[in-house]
ROVEX-341994 format. One record per residue (C-alpha): residue number from 1; residue in three letters; chain; x, y, z. Coordinates in nm, 3 decimals, decimal comma, always signed. Layout:
[NUM ALA A [X Y Z]]
...
***
This chain:
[1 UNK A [+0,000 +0,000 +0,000]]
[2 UNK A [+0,130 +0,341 -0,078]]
[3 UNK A [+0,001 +0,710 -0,020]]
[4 UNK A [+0,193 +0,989 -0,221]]
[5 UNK A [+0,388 +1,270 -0,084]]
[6 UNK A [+0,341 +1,602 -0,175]]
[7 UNK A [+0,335 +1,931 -0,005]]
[8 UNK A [+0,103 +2,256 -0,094]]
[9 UNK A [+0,161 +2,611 +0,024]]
[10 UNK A [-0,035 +2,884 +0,010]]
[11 UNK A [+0,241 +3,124 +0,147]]
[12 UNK A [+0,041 +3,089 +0,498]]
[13 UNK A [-0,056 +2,754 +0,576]]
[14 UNK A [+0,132 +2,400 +0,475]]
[15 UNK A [-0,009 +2,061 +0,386]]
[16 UNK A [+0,214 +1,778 +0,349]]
[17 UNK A [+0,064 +1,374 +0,216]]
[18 UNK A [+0,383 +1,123 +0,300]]
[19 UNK A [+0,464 +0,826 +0,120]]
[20 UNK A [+0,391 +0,521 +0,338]]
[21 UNK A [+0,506 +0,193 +0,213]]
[22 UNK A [+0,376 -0,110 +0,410]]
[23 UNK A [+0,501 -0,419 +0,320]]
[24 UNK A [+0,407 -0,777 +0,406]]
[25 UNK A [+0,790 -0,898 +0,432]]
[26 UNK A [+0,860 -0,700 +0,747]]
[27 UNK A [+1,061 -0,927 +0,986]]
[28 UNK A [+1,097 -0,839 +1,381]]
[29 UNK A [+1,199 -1,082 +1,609]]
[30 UNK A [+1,045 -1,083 +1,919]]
[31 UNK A [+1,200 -0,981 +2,270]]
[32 UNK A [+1,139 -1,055 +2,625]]
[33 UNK A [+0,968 -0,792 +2,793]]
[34 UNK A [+1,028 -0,932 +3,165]]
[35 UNK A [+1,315 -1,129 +3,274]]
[36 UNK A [+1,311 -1,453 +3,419]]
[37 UNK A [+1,311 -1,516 +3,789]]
[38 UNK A [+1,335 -1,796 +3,995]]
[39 UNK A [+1,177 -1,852 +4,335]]
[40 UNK A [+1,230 -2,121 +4,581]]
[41 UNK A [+0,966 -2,338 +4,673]]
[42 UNK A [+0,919 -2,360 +4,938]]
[43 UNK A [+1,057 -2,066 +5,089]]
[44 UNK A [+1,340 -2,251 +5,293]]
[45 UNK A [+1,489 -2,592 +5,291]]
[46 UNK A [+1,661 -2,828 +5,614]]
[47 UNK A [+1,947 -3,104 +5,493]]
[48 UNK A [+1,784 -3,385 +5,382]]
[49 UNK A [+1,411 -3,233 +5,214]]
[50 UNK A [+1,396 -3,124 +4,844]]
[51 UNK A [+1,356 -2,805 +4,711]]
[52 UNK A [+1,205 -2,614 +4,406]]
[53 UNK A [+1,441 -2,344 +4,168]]
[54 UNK A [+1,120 -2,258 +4,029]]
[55 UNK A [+1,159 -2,036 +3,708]]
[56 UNK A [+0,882 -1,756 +3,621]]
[57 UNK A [+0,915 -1,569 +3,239]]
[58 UNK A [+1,079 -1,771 +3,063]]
[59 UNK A [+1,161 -1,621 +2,739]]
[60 UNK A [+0,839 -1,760 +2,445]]
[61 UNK A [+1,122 -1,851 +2,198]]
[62 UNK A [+1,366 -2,062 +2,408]]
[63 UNK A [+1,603 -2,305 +2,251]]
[64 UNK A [+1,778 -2,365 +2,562]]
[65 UNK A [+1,836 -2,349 +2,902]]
[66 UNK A [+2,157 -2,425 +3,187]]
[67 UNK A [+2,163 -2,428 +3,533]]
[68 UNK A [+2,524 -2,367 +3,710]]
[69 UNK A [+2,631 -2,380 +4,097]]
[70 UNK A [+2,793 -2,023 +4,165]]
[71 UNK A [+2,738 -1,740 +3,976]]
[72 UNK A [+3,001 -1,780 +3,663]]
[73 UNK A [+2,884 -1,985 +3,359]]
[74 UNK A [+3,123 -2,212 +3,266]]
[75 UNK A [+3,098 -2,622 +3,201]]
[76 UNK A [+3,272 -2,738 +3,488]]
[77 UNK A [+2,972 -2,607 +3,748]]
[78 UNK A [+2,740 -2,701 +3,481]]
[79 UNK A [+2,416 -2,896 +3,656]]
[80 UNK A [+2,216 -2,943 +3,372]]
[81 UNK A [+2,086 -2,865 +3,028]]
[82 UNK A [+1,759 -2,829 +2,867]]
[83 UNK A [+1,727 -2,798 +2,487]]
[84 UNK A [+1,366 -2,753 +2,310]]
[85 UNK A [+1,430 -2,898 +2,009]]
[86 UNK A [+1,528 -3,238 +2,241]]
[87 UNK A [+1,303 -3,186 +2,466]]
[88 UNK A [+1,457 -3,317 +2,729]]
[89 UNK A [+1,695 -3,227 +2,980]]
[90 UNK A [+2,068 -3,366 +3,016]]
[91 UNK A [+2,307 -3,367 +3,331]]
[92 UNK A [+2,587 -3,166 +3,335]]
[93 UNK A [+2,962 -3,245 +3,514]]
[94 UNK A [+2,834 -3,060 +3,822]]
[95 UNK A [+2,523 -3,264 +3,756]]
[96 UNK A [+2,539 -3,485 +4,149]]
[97 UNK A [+2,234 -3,767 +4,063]]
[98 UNK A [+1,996 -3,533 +4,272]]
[99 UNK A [+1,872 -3,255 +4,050]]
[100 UNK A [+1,597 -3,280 +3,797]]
[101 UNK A [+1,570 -2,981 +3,491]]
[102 UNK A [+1,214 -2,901 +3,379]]
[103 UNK A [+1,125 -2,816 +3,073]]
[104 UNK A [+0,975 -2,480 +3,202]]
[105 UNK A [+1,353 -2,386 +3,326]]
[106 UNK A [+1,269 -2,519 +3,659]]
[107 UNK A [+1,531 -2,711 +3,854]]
[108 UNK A [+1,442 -2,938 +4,156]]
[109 UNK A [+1,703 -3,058 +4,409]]
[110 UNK A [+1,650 -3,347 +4,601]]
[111 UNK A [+1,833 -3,476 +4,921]]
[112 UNK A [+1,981 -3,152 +4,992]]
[113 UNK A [+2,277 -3,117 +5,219]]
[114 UNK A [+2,477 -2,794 +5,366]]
[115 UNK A [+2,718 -2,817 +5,051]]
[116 UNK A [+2,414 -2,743 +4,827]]
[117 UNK A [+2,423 -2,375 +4,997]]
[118 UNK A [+2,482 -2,119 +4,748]]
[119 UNK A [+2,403 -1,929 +4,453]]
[120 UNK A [+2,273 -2,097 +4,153]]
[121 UNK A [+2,268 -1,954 +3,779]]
[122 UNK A [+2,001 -1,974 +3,521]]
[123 UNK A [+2,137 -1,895 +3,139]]
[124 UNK A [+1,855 -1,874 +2,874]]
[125 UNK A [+1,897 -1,929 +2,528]]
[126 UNK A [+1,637 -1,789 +2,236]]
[127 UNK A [+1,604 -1,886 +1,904]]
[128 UNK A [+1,714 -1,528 +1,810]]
[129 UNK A [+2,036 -1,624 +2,006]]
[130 UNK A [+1,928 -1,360 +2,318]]
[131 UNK A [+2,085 -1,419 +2,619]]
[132 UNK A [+1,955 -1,385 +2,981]]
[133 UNK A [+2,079 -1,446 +3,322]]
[134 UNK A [+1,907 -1,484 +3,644]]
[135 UNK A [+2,051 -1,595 +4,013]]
[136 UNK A [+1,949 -1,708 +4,324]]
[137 UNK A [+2,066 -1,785 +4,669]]
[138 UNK A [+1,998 -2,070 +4,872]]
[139 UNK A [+2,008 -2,159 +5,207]]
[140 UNK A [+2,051 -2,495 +5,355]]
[141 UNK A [+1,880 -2,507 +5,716]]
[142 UNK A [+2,195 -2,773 +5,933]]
[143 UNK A [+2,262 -2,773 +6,284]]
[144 UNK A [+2,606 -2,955 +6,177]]
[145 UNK A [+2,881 -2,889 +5,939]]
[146 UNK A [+3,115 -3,243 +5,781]]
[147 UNK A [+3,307 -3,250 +6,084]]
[148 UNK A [+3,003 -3,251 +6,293]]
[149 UNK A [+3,103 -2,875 +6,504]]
[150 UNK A [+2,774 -2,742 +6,580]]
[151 UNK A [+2,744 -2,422 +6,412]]
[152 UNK A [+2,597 -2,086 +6,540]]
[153 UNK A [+2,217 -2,142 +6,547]]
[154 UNK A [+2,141 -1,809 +6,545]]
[155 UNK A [+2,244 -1,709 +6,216]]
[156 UNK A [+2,244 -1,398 +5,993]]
[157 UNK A [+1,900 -1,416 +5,787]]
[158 UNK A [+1,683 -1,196 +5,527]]
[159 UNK A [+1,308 -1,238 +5,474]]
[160 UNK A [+1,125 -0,988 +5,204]]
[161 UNK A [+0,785 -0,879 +5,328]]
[162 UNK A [+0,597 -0,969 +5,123]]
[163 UNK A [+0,757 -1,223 +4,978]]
[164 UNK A [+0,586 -1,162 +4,614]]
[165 UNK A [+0,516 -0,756 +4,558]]
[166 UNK A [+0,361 -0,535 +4,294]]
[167 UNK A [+0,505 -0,248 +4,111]]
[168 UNK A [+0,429 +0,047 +4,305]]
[169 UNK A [+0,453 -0,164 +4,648]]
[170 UNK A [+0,706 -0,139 +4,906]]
[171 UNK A [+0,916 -0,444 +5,022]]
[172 UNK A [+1,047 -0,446 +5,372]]
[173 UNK A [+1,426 -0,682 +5,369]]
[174 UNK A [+1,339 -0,774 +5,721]]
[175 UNK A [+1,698 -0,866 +5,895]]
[176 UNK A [+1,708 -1,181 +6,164]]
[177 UNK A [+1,990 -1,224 +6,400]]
[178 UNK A [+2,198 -0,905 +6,342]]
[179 UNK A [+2,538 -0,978 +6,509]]
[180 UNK A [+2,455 -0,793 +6,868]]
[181 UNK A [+2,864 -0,635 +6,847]]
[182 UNK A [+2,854 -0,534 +6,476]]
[183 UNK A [+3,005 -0,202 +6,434]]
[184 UNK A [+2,901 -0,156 +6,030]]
[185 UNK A [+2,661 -0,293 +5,793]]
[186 UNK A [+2,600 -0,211 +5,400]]
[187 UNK A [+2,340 -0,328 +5,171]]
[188 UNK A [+2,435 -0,389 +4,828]]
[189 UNK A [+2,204 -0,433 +4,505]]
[190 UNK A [+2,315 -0,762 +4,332]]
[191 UNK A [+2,601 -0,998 +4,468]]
[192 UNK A [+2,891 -0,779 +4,412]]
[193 UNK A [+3,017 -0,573 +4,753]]
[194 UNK A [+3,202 -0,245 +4,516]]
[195 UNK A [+3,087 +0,141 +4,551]]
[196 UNK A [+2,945 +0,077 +4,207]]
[197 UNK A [+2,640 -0,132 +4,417]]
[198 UNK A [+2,644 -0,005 +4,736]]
[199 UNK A [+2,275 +0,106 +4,857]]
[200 UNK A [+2,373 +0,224 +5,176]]
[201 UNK A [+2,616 +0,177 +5,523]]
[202 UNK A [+2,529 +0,233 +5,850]]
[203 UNK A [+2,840 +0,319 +6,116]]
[204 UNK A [+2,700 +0,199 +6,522]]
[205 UNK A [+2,996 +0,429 +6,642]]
[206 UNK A [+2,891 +0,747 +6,460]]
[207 UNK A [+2,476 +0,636 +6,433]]
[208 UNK A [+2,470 +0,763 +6,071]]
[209 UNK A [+2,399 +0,611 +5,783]]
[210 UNK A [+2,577 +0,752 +5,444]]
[211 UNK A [+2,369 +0,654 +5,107]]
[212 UNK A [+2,575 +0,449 +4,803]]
[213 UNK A [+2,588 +0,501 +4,453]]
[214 UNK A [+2,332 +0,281 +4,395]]
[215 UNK A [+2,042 +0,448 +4,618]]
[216 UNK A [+1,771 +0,592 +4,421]]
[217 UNK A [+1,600 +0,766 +4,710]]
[218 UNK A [+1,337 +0,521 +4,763]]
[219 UNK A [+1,504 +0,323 +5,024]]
[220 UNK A [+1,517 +0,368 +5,367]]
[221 UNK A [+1,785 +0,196 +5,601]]
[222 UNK A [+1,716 +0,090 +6,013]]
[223 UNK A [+1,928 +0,031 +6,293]]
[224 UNK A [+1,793 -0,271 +6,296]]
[225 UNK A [+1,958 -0,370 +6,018]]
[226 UNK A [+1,620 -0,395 +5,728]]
[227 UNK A [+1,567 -0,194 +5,448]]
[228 UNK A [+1,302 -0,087 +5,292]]
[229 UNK A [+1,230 -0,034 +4,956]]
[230 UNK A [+0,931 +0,186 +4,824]]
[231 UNK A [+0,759 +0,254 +4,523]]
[232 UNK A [+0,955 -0,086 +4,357]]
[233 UNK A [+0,963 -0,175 +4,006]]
[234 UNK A [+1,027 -0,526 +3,799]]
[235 UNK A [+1,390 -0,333 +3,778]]
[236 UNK A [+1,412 -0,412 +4,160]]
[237 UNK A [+1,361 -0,756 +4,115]]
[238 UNK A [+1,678 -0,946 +4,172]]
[239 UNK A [+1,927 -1,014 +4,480]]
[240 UNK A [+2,045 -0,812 +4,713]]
[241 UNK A [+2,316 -0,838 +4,964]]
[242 UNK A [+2,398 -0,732 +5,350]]
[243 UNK A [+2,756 -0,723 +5,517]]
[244 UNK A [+2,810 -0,708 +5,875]]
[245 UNK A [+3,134 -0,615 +6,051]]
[246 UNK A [+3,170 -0,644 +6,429]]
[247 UNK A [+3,426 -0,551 +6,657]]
[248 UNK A [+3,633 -0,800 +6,590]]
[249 UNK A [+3,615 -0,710 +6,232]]
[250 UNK A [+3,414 -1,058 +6,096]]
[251 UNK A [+3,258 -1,045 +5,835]]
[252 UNK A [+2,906 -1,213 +5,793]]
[253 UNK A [+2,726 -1,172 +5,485]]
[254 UNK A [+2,352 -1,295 +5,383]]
[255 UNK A [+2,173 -1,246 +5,050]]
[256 UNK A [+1,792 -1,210 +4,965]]
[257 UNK A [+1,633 -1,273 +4,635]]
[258 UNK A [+1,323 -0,983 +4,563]]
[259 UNK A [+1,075 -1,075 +4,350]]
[260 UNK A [+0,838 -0,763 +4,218]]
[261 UNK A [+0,565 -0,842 +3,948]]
[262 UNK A [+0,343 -0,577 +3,700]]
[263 UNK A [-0,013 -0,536 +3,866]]
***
């Protein structure tokens, strides 16, 4: 279909008709609109139950999918692989007999133990060879280590309230078991402790609290240790990480995975 272009002029006024050519061999390739995101399921896991890595927007066009222990891609922490055209998922060389990949990007891990704390990586594969990455932490509830020394029961924890939020929301990173000496703590957006991610720090000796490059205004630090974050987005979806110091300058760190969803 076309329309002509011309323009008339009266010496006042100015009409112009543009050429519009629509043609039916137009090509665009689709895109993701929202990231994928995993969740666990349930919410925390003891040595010894199973747990879900349960994967939310995965990308329409996928052609594969790999799961990896840590937070670098590479084969040798390689769990598993699911390819579409297959369909069907194969172990990796991190791959221990206990995890099961789902053809929704889903991993499930069975038997779990203390060594199965961590992060874990997702890497999605389109088609239209688009790329995405998405992490999580997990937890493994143990009262003993290998060697059987009872570890500190009382250990540095995040819960988001609520757990699942809407844009527009607020989520409260509600902090368990704050070290009762710590002298400093800093929040940091994603898994990497550099000024480039650093929310905010708040100093016990001088009770202030002095705002990173990564605030945005809309969160708001306690003593207590939480932050909040207001008015959230799907941007603020992702982990986020707190650092303790205490006097005798050890360092405890905990992560939280936020999960924020379009109304």
């Amino acid at each position: 279909m076309e329309l002509s272009s011309e323009l008339f002029s009266n010496g006042c006024t100015s009409w112009q008709r543009v050429l519009l050519t629509a043609s039916p061999f137009i090509c665009v390739r689709p895109t993701t609109l929202i990231s994928p995101t995993i969740e666990l399921v349930p919410a925390s896991v003891a040595a010894g139950g199973s747990i879900l890595l349960l994967v939310h927007n995965i990308p329409k066009y996928l052609q594969s999918l790999f799961w990896y222990k840590g937070l670098i891609a590479f084969n040798k922490v390689e769990i598993a692989r699911y390819r579409t055209a297959k369909n069907s998922g194969e172990p990796g060389p991190a791959h221990s007999g206990r995890e099961t990949v789902y053809s929704n990007g889903s991993l499930l891990l069975q038997n779990v133990t203390w060594k199965d704390t961590g992060f874990y990586t997702l890497r999605t594969l389109t088609r239209y060879q688009k790329m995405e990455f998405a992490h999580i932490y997990l937890q493994v509830d143990t009262s003993h280590s290998l060697c059987c020394d009872t570890l500190d029961s009382a250990q540095l924890s995040i819960d988001p309230v609520p757990r699942h939020a809407a844009e527009g929301g607020s989520v409260l990173l509600q902090v368990h078991n704050l070290p009762e000496d710590v002298q400093t703590f800093s929040w940091y957006k994603g898994v990497l402790s550099t000024q480039d991610f650093k929310i905010a720090e708040y100093s016990i000796a001088t009770k202030s609290i002095i705002r990173g490059r990564a605030h945005s205004r809309r969160e708001i630090g306690y003593t207590n240790g939480s932050l909040l974050l207001q008015d959230v987005t799907e941007k603020d979806s992702g982990l986020y990480t707190l650092i303790t110091i205490d006097s005798n300058v050890r360092v405890v760190t905990a992560h939280v995975q936020v999960n924020i969803h379009r109304k």
